[in-house]
N, C-alpha and C positions, 0 to 999 in steps of 0.2 A: 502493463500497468494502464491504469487507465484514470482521467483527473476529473474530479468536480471542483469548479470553482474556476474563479480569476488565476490566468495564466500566473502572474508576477506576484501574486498573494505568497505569505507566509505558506507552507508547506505542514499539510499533516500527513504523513505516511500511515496507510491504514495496513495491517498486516493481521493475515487470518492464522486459525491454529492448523495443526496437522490430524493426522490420522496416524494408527500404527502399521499397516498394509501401506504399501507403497500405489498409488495409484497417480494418475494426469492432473495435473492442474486443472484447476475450475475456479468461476466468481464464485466467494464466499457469499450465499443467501445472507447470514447475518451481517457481513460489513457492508453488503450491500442495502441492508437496510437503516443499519446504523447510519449511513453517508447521507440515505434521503433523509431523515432525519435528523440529521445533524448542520448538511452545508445550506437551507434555507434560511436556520436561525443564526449559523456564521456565516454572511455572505461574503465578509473578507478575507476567508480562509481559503486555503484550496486542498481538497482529499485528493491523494493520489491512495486508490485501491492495489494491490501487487495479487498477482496470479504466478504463485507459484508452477516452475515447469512439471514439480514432482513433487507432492502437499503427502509425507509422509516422517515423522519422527527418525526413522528408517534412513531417511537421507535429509538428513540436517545441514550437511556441508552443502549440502545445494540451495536449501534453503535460504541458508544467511549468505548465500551469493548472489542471488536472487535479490533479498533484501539489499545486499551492497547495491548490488546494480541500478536499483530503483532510489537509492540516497544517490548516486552519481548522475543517473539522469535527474532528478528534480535540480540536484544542484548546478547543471549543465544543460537545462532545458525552459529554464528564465522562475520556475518557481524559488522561492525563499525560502531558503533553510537559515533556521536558528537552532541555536545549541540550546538543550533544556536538560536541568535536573542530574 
């Protein structure tokens, strides 16, 4: 995972989609564009990007452990999580 923004800022969790083939984890091109884009005009926010170990539909349960992981580290690594929605 990787953060834009202010350590101790509110918490966006940026999560990319999958593929059907199972293949490595990689930065998502799009969220990583989305993020320059977006954390200049939120400077108060902070993007944590997640890199999935295995970015495939195929293996889901890894994904949203993955995803776990990356809510436990913001939430344990001084960023802000708030409950939305």
């Amino acid at each position: 995972m990787r953060r834009t923004g202010p350590e101790e800022a509110p918490a966006v969790l940026c999560l990319n989609g999958g593929v059907k083939r199972a293949r490595p984890g990689e930065w998502s091109t799009s969220v990583d564009w989305l993020v320059r884009r977006l954390a200049p005009a939120r400077p108060r926010l902070a993007f944590y990007e997640v890199r999935y170990r295995i970015r495939s539909w195929q293996h889901l349960d890894e994904c949203i452990e993955d995803a776990r992981a990356a809510l436990d580290a913001v939430d344990g690594g001084g960023g802000r999580r708030s409950r939305c929605c």
